[in-house]
C-alpha positions as CSV (number, residue, x, y, z in Angstrom):
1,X,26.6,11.3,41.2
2,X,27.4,14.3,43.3
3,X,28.7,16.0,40.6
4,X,25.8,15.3,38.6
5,X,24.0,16.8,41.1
6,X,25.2,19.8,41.3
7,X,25.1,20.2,37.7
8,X,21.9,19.7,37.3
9,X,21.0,22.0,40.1
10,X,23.0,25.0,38.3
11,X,20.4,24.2,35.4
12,X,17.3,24.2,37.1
13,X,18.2,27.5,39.2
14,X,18.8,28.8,35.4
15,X,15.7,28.0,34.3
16,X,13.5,29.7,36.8
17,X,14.6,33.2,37.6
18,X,11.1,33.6,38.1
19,X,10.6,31.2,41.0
20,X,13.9,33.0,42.5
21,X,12.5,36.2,42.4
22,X,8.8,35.7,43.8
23,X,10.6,33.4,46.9
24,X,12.4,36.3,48.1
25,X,9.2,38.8,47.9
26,X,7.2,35.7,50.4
27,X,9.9,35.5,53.0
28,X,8.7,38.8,53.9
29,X,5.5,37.9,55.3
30,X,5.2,33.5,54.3
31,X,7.2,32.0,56.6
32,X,10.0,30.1,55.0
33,X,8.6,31.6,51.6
34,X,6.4,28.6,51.2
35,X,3.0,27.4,52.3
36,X,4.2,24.1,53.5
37,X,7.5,22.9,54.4
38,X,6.8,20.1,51.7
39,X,6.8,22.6,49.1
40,X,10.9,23.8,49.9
41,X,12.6,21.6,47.6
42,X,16.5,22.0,46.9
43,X,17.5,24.2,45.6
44,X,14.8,26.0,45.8
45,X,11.1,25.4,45.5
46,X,9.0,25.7,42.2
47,X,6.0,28.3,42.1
48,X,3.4,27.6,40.2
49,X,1.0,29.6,37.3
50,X,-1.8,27.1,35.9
51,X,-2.3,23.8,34.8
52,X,-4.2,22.9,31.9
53,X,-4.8,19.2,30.9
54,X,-1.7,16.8,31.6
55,X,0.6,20.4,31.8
56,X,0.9,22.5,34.8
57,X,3.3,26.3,34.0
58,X,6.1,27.6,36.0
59,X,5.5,31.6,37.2
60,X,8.8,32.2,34.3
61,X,6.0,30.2,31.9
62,X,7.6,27.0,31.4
63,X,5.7,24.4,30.8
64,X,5.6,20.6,32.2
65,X,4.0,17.3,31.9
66,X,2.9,16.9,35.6
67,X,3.4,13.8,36.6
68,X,3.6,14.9,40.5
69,X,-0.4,15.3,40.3
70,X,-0.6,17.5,43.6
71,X,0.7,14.3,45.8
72,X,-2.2,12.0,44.2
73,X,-4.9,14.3,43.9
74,X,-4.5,15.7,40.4
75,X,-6.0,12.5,38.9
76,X,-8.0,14.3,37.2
77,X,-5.6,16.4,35.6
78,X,-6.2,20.7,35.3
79,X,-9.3,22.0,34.2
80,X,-11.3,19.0,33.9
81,X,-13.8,19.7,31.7
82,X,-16.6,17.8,34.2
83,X,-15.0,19.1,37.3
84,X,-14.8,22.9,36.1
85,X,-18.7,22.6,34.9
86,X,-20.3,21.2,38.2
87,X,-17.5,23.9,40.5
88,X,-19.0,26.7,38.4
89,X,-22.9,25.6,38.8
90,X,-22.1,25.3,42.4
91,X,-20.0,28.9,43.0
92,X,-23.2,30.3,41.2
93,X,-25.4,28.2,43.5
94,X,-23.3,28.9,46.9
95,X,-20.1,27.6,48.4
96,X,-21.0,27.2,52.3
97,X,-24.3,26.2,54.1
98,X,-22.6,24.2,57.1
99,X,-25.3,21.7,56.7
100,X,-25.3,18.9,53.9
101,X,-27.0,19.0,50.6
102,X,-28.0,15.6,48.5
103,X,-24.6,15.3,46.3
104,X,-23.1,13.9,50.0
105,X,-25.7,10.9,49.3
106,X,-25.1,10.2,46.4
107,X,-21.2,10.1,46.8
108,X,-21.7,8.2,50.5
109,X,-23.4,5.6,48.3
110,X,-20.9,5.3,45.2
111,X,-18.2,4.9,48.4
112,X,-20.0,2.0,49.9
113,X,-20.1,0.2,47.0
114,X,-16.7,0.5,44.8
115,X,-15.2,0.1,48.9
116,X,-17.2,-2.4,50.6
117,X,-18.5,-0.4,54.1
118,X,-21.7,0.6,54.3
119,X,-21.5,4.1,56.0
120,X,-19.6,7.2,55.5
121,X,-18.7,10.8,56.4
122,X,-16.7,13.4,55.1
123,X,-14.1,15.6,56.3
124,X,-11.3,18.0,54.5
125,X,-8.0,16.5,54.2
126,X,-6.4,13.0,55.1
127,X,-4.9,14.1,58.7
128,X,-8.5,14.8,59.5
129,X,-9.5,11.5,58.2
130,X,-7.5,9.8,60.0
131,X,-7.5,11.5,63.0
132,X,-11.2,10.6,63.6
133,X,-10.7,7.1,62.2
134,X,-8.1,6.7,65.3
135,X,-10.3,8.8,67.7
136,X,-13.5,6.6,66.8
137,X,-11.7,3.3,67.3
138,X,-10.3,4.5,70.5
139,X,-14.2,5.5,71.3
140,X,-15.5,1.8,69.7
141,X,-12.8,-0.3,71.9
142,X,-12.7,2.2,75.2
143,X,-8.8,1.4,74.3
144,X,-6.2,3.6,74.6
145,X,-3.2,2.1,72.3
146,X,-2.6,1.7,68.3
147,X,-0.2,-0.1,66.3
148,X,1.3,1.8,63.6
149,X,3.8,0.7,60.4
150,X,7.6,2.1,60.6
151,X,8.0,4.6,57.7
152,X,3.9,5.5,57.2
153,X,2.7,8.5,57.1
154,X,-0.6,9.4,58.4
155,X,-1.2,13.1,58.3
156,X,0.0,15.5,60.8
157,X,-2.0,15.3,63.6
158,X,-0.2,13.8,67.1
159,X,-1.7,10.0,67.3
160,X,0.2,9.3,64.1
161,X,3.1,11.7,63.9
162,X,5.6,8.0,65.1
163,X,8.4,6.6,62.9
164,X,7.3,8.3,59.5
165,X,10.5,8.9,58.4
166,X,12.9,8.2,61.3
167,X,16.4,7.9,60.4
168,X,18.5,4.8,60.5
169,X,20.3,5.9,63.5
170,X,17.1,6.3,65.7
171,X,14.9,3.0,64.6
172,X,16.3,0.5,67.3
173,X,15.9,-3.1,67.3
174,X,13.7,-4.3,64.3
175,X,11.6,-6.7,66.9
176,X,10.3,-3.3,69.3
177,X,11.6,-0.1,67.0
178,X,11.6,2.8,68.9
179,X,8.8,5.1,68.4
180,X,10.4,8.3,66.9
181,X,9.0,11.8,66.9
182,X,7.9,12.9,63.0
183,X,7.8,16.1,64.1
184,X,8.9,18.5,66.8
185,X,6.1,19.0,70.0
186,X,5.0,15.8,70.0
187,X,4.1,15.1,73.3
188,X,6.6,11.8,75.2
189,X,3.1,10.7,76.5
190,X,1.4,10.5,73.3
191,X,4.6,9.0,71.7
192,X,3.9,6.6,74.6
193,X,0.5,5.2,73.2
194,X,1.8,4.0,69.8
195,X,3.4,0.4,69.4
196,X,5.5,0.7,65.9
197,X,5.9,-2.3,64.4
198,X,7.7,-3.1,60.3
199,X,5.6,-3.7,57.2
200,X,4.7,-7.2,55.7
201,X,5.2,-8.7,59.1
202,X,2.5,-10.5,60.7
203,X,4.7,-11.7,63.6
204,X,5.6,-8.5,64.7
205,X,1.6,-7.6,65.1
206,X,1.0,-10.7,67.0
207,X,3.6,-9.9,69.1
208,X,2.7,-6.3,69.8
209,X,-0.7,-7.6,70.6
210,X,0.3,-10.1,72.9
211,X,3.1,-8.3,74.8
212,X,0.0,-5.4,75.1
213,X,-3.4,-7.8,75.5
214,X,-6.6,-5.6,76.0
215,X,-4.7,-2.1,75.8
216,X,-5.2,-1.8,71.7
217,X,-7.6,-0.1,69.9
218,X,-6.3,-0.5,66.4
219,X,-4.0,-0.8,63.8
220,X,-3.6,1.9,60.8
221,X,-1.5,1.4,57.9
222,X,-1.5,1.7,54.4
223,X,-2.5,-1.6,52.3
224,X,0.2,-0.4,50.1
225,X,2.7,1.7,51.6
226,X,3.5,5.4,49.6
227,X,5.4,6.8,51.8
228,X,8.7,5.5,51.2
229,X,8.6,4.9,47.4
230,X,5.9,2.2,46.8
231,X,6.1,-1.2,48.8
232,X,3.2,-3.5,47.8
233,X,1.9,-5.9,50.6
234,X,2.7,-9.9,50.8
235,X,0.4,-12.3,49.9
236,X,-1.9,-12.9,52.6
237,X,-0.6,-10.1,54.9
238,X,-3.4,-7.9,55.4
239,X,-5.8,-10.8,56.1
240,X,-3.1,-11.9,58.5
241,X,-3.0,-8.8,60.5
242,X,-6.8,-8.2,60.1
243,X,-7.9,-11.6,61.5
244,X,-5.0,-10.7,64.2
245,X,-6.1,-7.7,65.3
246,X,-10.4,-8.7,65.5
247,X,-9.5,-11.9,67.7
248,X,-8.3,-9.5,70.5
249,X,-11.1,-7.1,70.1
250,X,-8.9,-4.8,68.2
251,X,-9.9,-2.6,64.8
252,X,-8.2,-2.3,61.6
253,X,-7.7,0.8,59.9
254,X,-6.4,1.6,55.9
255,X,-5.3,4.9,55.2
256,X,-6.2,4.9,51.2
257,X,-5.8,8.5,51.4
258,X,-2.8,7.9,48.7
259,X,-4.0,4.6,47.3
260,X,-8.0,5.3,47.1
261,X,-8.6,5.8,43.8
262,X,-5.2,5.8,42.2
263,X,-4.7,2.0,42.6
264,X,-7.8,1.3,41.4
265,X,-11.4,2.2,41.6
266,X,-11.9,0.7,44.9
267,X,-8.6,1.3,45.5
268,X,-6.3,-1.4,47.6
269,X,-9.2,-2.7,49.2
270,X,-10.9,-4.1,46.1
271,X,-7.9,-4.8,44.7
272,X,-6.6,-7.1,47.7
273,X,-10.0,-8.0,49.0
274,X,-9.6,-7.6,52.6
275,X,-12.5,-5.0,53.6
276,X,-11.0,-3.5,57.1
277,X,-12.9,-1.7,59.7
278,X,-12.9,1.8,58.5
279,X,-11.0,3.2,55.5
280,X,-9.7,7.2,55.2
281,X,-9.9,8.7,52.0
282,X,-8.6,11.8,50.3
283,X,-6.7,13.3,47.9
284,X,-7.8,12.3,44.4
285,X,-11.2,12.3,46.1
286,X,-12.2,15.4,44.7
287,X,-10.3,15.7,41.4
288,X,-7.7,18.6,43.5
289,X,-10.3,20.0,45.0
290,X,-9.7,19.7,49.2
291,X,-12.2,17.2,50.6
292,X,-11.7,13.6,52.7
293,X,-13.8,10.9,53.9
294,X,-13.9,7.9,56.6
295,X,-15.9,5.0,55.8
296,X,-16.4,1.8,58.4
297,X,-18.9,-0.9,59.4
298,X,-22.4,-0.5,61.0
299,X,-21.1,-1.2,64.0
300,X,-18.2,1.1,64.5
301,X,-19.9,3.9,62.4
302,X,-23.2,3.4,65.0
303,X,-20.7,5.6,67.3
304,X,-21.4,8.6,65.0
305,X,-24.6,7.9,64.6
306,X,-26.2,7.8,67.8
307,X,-23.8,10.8,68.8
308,X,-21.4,8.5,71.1
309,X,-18.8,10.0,69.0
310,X,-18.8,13.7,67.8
311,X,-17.6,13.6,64.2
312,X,-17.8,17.8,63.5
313,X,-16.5,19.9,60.7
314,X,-17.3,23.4,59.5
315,X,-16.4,22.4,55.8
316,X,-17.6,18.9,56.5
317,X,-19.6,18.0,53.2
318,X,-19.1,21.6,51.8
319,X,-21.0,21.7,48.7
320,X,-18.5,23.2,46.3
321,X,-16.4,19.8,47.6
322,X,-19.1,17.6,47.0
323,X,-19.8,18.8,43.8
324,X,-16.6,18.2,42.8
325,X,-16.6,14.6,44.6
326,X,-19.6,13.7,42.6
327,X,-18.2,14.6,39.2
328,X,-14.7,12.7,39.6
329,X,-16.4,9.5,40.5
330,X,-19.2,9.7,38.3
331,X,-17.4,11.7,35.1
332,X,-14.1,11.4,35.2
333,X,-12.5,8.3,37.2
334,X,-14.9,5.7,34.7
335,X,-13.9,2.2,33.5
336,X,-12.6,3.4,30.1
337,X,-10.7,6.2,32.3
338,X,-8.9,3.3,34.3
339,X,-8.4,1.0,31.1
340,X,-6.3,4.1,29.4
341,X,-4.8,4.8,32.6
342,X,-3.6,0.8,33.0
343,X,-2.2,1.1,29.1
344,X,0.1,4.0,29.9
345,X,1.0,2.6,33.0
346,X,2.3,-0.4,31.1
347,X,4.0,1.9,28.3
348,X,5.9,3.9,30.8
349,X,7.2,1.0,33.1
350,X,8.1,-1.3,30.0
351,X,10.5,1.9,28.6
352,X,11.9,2.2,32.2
353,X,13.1,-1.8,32.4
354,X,14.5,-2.1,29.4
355,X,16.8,1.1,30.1
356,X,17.3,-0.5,33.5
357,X,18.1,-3.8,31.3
358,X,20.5,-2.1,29.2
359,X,22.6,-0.7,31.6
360,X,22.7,-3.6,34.2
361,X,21.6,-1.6,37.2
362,X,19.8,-3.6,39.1
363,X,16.9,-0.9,39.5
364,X,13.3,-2.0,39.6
365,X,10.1,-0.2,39.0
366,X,6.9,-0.8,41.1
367,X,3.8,0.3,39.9
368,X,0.3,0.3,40.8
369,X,-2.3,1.5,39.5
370,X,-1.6,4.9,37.9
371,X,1.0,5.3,40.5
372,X,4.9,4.2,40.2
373,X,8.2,4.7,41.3
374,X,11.8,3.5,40.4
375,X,13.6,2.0,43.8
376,X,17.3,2.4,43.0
377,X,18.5,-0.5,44.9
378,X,18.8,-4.2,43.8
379,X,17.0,-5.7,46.4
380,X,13.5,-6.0,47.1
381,X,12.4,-3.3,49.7
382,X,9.9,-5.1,51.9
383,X,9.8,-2.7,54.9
384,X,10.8,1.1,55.1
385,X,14.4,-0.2,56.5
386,X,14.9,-1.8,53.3
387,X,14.2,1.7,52.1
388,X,16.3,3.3,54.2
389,X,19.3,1.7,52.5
390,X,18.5,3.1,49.1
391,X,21.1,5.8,47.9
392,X,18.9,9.5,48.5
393,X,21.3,11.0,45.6
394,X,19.9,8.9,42.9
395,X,16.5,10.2,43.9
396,X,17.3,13.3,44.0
397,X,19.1,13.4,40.6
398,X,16.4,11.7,38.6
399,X,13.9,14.5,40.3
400,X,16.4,17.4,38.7
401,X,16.1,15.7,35.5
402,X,13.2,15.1,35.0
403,X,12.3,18.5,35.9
404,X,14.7,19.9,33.8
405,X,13.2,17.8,31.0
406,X,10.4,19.4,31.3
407,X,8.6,16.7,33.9
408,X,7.6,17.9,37.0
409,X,7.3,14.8,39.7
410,X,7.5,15.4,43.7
411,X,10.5,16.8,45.0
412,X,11.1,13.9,47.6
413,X,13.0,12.0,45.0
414,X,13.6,8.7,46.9
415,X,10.3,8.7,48.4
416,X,7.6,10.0,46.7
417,X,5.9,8.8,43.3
418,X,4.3,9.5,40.1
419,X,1.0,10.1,39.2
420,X,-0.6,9.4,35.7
421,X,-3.9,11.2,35.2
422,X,-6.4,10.7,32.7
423,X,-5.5,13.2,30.6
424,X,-2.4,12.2,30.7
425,X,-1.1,10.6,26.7
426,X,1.7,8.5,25.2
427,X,3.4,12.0,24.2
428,X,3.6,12.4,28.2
429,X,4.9,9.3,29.2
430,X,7.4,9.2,26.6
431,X,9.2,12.4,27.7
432,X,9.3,10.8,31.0
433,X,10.9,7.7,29.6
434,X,13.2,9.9,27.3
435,X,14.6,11.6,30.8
436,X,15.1,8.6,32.6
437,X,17.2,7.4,30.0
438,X,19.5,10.6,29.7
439,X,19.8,9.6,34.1
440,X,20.7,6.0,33.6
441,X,23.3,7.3,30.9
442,X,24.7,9.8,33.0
443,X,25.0,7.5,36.0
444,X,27.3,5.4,33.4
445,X,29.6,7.8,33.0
C-alpha cells in the first residue's frame, strides 16, 4: 500500500503543475499558502478555477466530478441555475443592511417545519452556530458544564475544541476519556468544563451525569456522526440520551451542521424522530453560499427573545445569504430533488459492494442520505475508537485515486465523505465506481 502511495502521489503532482506553481507565489503573503489548514492536503493542496454543474476545474483546467461538495455544502452543485438567479436579483438589490429583510421569515418558517422547533436565528458558519447553541444552554440552565462525543467535531471555537480527533495514545480509559486539546491555545480551564464521553453509549451519559449532578448544561453531538467517516446511531440511542439529559434539567443539542439537509430534508432529526432542544445548522444551508442557523424550543429560544441572551451578528441574516437560503429550500433541495438523489445513492453503493464482494475485503459502505463513505475495516465502527483502528493508508490511497481519476472527494481520506448533489448523474457516479474498483485491484496485488 505504501508503494501505491507514493505512486500515485508522483501522478497527481504530474498532473497539476499549475497548483505547484500558484502555492509557491501564496506562501509569500498566505500563510502556509492556503486559506485554511484543511485545505493543505499531501502532497500538496489542489487550487481551484470554477465549478459548473456536478464539475468543479483545477487552475491547470482539469476537470472533475466533485463529489467533495465544499464539506457538505455544495448540494446544490455550481451555478445553480435558481441559486445564481435570486444571488444576482439580490447584488443588484444590495448585499448588507445589518437589519433583516422578509426572506429570513420565510426560511425561519420552512426550518420549523421540515425540523420540528418552532423558533430560529441565523448566523454565518457552523462554529458560530454552535457556539451560541452552547452559550444559550449555559444561559437557559445557569450551568457551567457540557458533555461532548469523543471524535466530534463542533467548529473551532473553545467550548468544543475536546477529543475531535485525539489520537490513540492520548484517549485514556474508555469509561472517563481524557478530554484532549483539538487545537493548540485552548485554555486547561475551559478543557476543564467538558465531560467526553463515546458514541452510541447511553451508560456513559448516565454516568457523566451522575458522577456531575446539577453542574451540566447540555449535551452536543451529532445524531449521526461525520467526523470520523460516517457512524449511524443505535436504535433508541438518541431518545436514551435525550430523556437522560431532561430528567436532570440538562439540554440536548444536534449539530446537523453536516447532516441538515444532506440526510434528508429534515435532516437526522426527521429521519430518527427525536426533536432535541436546539439544532445548529449550516453548510448545505445556503446552496455554498456562507450562512448558519440555530433552531430550539419556546422555552430555551425565550432567552433571545426577551434579550436574556445576546444572540448578535453583523452578517446575521445578510440578505445576499438569505436569498440564497430561500432558493435551496424552496428550488433546489425538492422532493423529486431528494428521490434522484436517493436513486444514485443506491447506484453508487450497490457498484462499491459488489467490488468489495469480489475481492473478499471485508470493507463496508455506510451511506446516508446523499452522503457515504467506505470504512476499510471489517468490523463495525460504533464509536470513533473503532475508527481509530482503521488503516489511514487505505484512505488516503483511495483519495489519490480517485482524484487522479478525475473525482475530486475531501482530502481526509479516512475521515471525511462524499457528497452527491442534485446535479449530480449516473455518468458521475459511475466514474466514481470505475476508480474504486482500479483501488480494490491494486490493493490485490
Amino acid at each position: 500500500v505504501g508503494q501505491l502511495v507514493a505512486d500515485e502521489e508522483k501522478v497527481f503532482l504530474a498532473r497539476q503543475p499549475g497548483s505547484t506553481e500558484t502555492i509557491a507565489r501564496a506562501r509569500e503573503h498566505l500563510a502556509g499558502g492556503a486559506t485554511s489548514n484543511w485545505q493543505i492536503a499531501q502532497p500538496q493542496a489542489v487550487w481551484m478555477s470554477h465549478g459548473a454543474g456536478s464539475k468543479v476545474y483545477d487552475v491547470d483546467g482539469t476537470e472533475y466530478v466533485d463529489m467533495h461538495g465544499g464539506y457538505g455544502a455544495s448540494i446544490a452543485g455550481h451555478a445553480h441555475p435558481a441559486i445564481v438567479e435570486a444571488v444576482s436579483r439580490q447584488v443588484r438589490r444590495g448585499t448588507h443592511f445589518a437589519q433583516p429583510t422578509e426572506d429570513a421569515i420565510w426560511i425561519a418558517g420552512e426550518l420549523a417545519r421540515r425540523f420540528g422547533l418552532p423558533l430560529w436565528r441565523f448566523a454565518n458558519s457552523g462554529t458560530e452556530a454552535t457556539m451560541d447553541a452552547v452559550h444559550l444552554a449555559r444561559a437557559a440552565t445557569e450551568r457551567d458544564l457540557i458533555i461532548k462525543v469523543e471524535g466530534c467535531y463542533h467548529g473551532h471555537h473553545d467550548s468544543v475544541e475536546v477529543s475531535v480527533l485525539p489520537e490513540a495514545d492520548e484517549v485514556g480509559p474508555r469509561d472517563h476519556p481524557i478530554g484532549v486539546p483539538g487545537n493548540s491555545g485552548i485554555p486547561a480551564a475551559i478543557r476543564d468544563l467538558v465531560i467526553v464521553v463515546p458514541f452510541n453509549d447511553p451508560e456513559a451519559v448516565a454516568r457523566a451525569l451522575a458522577e456531575h449532578r446539577g453542574q451540566v448544561a447540555a449535551m452536543i453531538l451529532e445524531p449521526v456522526m461525520m467526523n470520523a467517516g460516517i457512524i449511524p446511531p443505535d436504535d433508541g440511542y438518541l431518545a436514551a440520551i435525550r430523556d437522560m439529559l431532561h430528567a436532570e434539567g440538562a439540554l440536548l443539542i444536534f449539530d446537523e451542521v453536516k447532516t441538515g439537509f444532506t440526510t434528508g430534508p429534515g435532516g437526522a432529526t426527521a429521519i430518527t424522530g427525536v426533536v432535541p432542544d436546539m439544532i445548529c445548522l449550516a453548510k448545505a444551508l445556503g446552496g455554498g453560499i456562507a450562512v448558519a442557523a440555530i433552531g430550539g424550543t419556546t422555552e430555551v429560544m425565550s432567552l433571545i427573545a426577551d434579550g436574556r441572551y445576546e444572540q448578535v451578528g453583523t452578517f446575521n441574516g445578510n440578505p445576499l445569504a438569505m436569498a440564497a437560503t430561500r432558493a435551496t429550500l424552496s428550488e433546489v433541495l425538492t422532493p423529486a430533488a431528494y428521490e434522484r438523489m436517493t436513486r444514485l445513492a443506491a447506484r453508487l453503493r450497490d457498484s462499491l459492494d459488489a467490488t468489495i464482494a469480489q475481492y473478499g475485503y471485508g470493507w463496508h459502505v455506510v451511506s446516508v442520505g446523499s452522503k457515504g463513505c467506505v470504512t476499510f475495516k471489517r468490523e463495525p465502527v460504533r464509536e470513533f475508537r473503532d475508527f481509530l483502528t482503521i488503516d489511514d493508508r487505505l484512505g488516503h490511497l483511495h483519495w489519490l485515486m480517485q482524484h487522479n481519476g478525475g473525482v475530486f472527494l475531501p482530502p481526509w481520506g479516512k475521515v471525511e465523505q462524499w457528497l452527491l448533489s442534485v446535479q449530480h448523474d449516473e455518468d458521475d457516479v459511475d466514474r466514481f465506481a470505475r476508480n474504486f474498483a482500479r483501488l480494490a485491484e491494486a490493493v490485490a496485488g
